[in-house]
C-alpha positions in Angstrom: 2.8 26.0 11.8 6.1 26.2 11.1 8.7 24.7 13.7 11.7 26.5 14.9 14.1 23.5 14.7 18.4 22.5 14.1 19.6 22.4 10.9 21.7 19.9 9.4 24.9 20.0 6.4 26.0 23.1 5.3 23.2 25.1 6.3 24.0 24.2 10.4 26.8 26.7 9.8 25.1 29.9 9.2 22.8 29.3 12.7 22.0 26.5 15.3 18.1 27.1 14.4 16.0 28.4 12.2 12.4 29.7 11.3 11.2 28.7 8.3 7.6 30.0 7.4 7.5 31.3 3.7 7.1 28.4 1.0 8.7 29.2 -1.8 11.3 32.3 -3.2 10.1 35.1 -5.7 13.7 36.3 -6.5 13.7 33.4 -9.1 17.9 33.2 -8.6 19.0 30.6 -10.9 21.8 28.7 -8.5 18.6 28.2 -5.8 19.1 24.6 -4.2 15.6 24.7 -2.0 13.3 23.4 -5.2 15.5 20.8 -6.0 15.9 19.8 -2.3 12.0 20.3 -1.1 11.3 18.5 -4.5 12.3 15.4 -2.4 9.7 16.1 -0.2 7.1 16.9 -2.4 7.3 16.7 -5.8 4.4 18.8 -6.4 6.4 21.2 -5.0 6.5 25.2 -7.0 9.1 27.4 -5.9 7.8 30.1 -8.0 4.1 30.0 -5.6 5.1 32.1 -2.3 3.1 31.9 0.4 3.0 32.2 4.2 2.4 29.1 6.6 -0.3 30.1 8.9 1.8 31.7 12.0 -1.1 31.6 14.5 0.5 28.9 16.7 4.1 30.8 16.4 3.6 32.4 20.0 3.4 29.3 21.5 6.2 27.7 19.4 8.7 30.5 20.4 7.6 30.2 24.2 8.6 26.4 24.0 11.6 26.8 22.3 12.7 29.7 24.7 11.7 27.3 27.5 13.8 24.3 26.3 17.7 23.9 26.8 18.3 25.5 24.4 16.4 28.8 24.1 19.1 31.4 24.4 20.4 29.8 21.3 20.6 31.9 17.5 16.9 31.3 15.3 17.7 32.1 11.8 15.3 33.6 9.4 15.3 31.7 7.3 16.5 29.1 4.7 13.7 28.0 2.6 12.6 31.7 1.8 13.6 35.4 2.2 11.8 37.1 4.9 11.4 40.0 2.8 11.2 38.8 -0.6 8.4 40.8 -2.8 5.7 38.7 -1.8 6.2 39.4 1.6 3.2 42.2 3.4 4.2 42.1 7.2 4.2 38.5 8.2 7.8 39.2 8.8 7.1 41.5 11.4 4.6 39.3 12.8 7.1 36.6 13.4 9.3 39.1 14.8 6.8 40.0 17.4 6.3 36.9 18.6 10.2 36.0 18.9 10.9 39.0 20.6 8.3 38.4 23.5 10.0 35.7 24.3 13.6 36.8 23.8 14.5 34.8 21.2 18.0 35.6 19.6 17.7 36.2 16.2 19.6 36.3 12.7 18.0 37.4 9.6 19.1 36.6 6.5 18.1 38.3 3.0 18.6 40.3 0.1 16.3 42.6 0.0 18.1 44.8 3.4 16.7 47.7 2.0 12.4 46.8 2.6 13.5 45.1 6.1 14.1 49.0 7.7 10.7 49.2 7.4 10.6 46.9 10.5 13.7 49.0 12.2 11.7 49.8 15.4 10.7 46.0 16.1 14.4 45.1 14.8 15.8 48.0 17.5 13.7 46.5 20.9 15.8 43.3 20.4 18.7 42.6 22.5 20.5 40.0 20.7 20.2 40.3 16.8 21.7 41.1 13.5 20.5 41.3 9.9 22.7 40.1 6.8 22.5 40.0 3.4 23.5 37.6 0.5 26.1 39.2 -1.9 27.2 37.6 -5.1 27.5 40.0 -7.9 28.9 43.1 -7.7 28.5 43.9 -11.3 24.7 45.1 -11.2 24.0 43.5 -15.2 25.6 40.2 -13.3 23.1 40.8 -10.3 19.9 41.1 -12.6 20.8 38.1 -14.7 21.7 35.3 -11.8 19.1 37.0 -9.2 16.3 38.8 -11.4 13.4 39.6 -8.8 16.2 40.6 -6.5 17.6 43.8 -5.6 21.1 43.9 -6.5 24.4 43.2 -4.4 25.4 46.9 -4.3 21.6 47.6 -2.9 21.8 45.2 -0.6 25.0 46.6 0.4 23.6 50.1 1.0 20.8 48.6 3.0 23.2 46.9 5.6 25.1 50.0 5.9 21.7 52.2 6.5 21.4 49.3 9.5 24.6 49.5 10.7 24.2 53.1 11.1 21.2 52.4 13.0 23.1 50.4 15.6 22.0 47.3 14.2 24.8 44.2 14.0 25.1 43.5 10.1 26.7 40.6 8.2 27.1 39.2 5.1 27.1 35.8 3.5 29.4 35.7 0.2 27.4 32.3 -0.7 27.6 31.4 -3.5 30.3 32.7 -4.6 30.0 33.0 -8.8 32.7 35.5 -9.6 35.6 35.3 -7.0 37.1 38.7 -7.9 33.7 40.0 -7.4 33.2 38.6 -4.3 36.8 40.3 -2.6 35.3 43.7 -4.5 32.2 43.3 -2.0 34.4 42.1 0.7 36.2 45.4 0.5 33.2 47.8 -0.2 31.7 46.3 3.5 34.6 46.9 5.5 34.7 49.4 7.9 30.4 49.1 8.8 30.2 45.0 8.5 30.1 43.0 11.6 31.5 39.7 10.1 31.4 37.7 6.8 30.7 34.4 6.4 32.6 32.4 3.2 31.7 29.7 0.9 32.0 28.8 -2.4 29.1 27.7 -5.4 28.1 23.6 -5.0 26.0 21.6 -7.4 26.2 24.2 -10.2 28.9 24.1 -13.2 30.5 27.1 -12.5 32.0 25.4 -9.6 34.3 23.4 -11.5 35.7 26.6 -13.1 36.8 29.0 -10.0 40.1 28.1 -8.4 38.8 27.6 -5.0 42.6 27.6 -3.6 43.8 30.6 -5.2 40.3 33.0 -4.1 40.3 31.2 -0.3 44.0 32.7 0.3 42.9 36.1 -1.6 39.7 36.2 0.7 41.4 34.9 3.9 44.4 37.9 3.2 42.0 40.2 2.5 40.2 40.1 5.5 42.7 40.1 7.8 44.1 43.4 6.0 41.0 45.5 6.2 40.2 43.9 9.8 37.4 42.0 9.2 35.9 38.8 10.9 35.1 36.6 8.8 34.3 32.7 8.8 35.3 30.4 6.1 32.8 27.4 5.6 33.9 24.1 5.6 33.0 23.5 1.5 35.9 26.4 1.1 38.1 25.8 3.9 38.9 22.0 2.9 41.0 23.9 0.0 43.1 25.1 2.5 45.0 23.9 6.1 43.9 24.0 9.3 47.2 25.7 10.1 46.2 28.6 8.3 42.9 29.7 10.6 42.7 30.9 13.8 40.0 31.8 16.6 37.0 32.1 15.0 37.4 32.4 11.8 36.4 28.1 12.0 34.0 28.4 14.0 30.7 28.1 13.0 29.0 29.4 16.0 31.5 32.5 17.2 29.3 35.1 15.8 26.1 34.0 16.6 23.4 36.5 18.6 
């Protein structure tokens, strides 16, 4: 059984916790970092293989963590998978049974918005949670080729907004970011529904070297603040920048949690 426990780098800035408790990713997105990082672990290790840990101890898990200091603190679901990538037939809404018995805040993370409404009623008894999605391309040929067994950024887009008009708290993750103009497209096809944005860049991939991370975190930072959105620039982005040119919470990593 899978853990609910603090993670660490740059993955401590989308959420003080997190659930992880599918092994391995069927979108098959070619910038992916967990088989390379869980290849440390294990280097028998198949991203491609999904499956589900067994969740029969996850009642118990979320009653300790809601019992500890810390228990009114943000679980994200979840890093190591998407939980509601294709492979995916209701263990989602299993975990999300058991955390919301015991009032656990939550965050979900994943690009497939669209098959997570089927959970909308369990979604809707929570008192403290949003759903977000993970938008890179915003050319669909783009989408296909760096995300294939994903749905595409403008579906996932559609999905948050069929959320947000259900009530729901949405957000978004431009993480990583491949084509900067691309990214500020999105940025401006959320605003008006989104709750907040979160902002990185693209890290231990090529492409990196090639974006002018300076020039796109002014753009995205302007941007923003002109169509009134919250937004959060991670610390990857940020360091092309000053601290003179943030305020509130747009540095800190916690001011939109649950």
């Amino acid at each position: 059984m899978s853990k609910i426990y603090e993670p660490r780098g740059r993955a401590r800035e989308y959420s003080p916790f997190a659930l992880n408790y599918f092994k391995g990713c069927d979108h098959g997105c070619q910038y992916c970092y967990v088989p390379r990082m869980m290849k440390v672990f294990s280097g028998s290790y198949v991203h491609e293989n999904v499956s589900c840990v067994n969740l029969s101890g996850l009642r118990k898990e979320a009653a300790r963590f809601r019992a500890s200091k810390d228990g009114d603190k943000q679980v994200l679901l979840s890093f190591t998978g998407d939980p509601y990538c294709k492979a995916e037939s209701g263990e989602t809404w299993r975990v999300l049974q058991a955390l919301l018995d015991n009032n656990i805040h939550v965050s979900i993370l994943t690009k497939n918005p669209g098959k997570a409404f089927r959970d909308i009623d369990i979604i809707s008894g929570f008192d403290h949670i949003k759903i977000g999605a993970t938008l890179t391309c915003y050319d669909d040929a783009k989408s296909r080729e760096w995300e294939p067994g994903a749905p595409t950024s403008r579906e996932r887009i559609e999905g948050l907004r069929v959320f947000a008009e259900s009530g729901i708290k949405t957000w978004a993750s431009l993480e990583p970011v491949l084509y900067p103009e691309e990214s500020l497209s999105m940025i401006k096809e959320v605003a008006g529904f989104i709750d907040h944005v979160k902002i990185g860049k693209i890290n231990n991939h090529p492409r990196e070297h090639q974006i002018d991370w300076e020039a796109f975190l002014i753009s995205a930072v302007n941007l923003c603040r002109d169509l009134g959105i919250k937004f959060y620039i991670k610390d990857d982005l940020a360091k092309f920048g000053s601290m003179s040119m943030f305020d509130g919470k747009e540095r800190e990593k916690d001011g939109f949690n649950v």
